[in-house]
C-alpha positions, 0 to 999 in steps of 0.5 A: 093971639089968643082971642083969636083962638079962644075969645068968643067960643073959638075955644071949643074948636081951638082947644080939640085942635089942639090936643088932637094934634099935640097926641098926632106930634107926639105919636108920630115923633115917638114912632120915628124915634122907637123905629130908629132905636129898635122900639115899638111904639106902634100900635098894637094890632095883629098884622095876622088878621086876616082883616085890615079894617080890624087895625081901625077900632071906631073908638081907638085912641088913634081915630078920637084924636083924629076926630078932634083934630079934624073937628078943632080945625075944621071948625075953627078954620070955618068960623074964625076963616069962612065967618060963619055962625057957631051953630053952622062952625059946629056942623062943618067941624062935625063934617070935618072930623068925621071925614078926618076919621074916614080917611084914616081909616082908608089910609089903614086899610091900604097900608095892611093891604099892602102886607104880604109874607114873602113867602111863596107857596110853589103849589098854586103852580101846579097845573100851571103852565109858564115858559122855559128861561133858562135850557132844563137838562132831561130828568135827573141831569140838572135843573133849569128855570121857568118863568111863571105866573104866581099870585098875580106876579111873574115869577122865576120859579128853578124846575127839573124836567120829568121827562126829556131837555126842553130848551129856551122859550119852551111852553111847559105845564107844572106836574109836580111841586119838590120838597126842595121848591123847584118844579116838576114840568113837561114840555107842552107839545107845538 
């Protein structure tokens, strides 16, 4: 079993599989352990910044174990497995752990696109218009609810109205953002 992995230099494709995947077992054991006891293993990258690709460093830990394991299989699987000559094994081991490195740095990039605060801010409704779902009593009587388009994502926003009752299924505009996050809207005439 070992020349099969080590005998006429296997091993320089055996050995990076190796610790490249021994560093991926370790890190995805400690994650799912850190997150189950209320530990952070995670790596240390500021989830503020504005840009995903900066959570990929070229020479992190992370990618050079990635390379090392896309490179050790790779070239291992192509010399032992496709028979072919080292020189060639090396190339598509090159081939690999790039490709390795590239994907991970997509699958980053999609994780911390994926971020988002929670939080919404009622002053992009502005001069938005939406429609009535539930009935608004006049100003100064009650609030009712609006539904609206907020960053792309149907909203139901709760809204006054600054004028007179505007009913159900109603087209409204939105005049005025409260301190308490409802809406300020006026019917939109038919």
């Amino acid at each position: 079993m070992l020349e099969l992995f080590f005998g006429d230099n296997a091993g320089y494709f055996a050995l990076p599989a190796a610790l490249g995947t021994a560093f991926f077992l370790f890190r995805l054991v400690f994650l799912m352990l850190g997150h189950a006891h209320g530990m952070d293993f995670d790596s240390h990258v500021d989830p503020s910044h504005p840009d995903p690709g900066e959570a990929f460093k070229l020479l992190s830990l992370q990618s050079v174990s990635t390379f090392s394991m896309g490179f050790g299989w790779g070239g291992l699987g192509a010399y032992r497995g496709g028979g072919m000559s080292w020189q060639t094994s090396v190339l598509v081991a090159i081939v690999a752990g790039v490709g390795m490195v590239w994907l991970l740095a997509l699958m980053l990039k999609a994780v911390f696109d994926m971020q988002q605060s929670g939080n919404i801010t009622l002053d992009s409704a502005l001069g938005g218009e939406g429609e009535v779902y539930v009935s608004i009593p006049a100003a100064g009587q009650g609030s009712g609810q609006v539904r609206l388009v907020l960053n792309e994502r149907m909203r139901i926003v709760n809204a006054k109205s600054e004028g007179q009752a505007i009913g159900s299924t109603q087209r409204v505009r939105v005049v005025r953002v409260h301190q308490d996050n409802t809406v300020g809207v006026v019917a939109l005439d038919a």
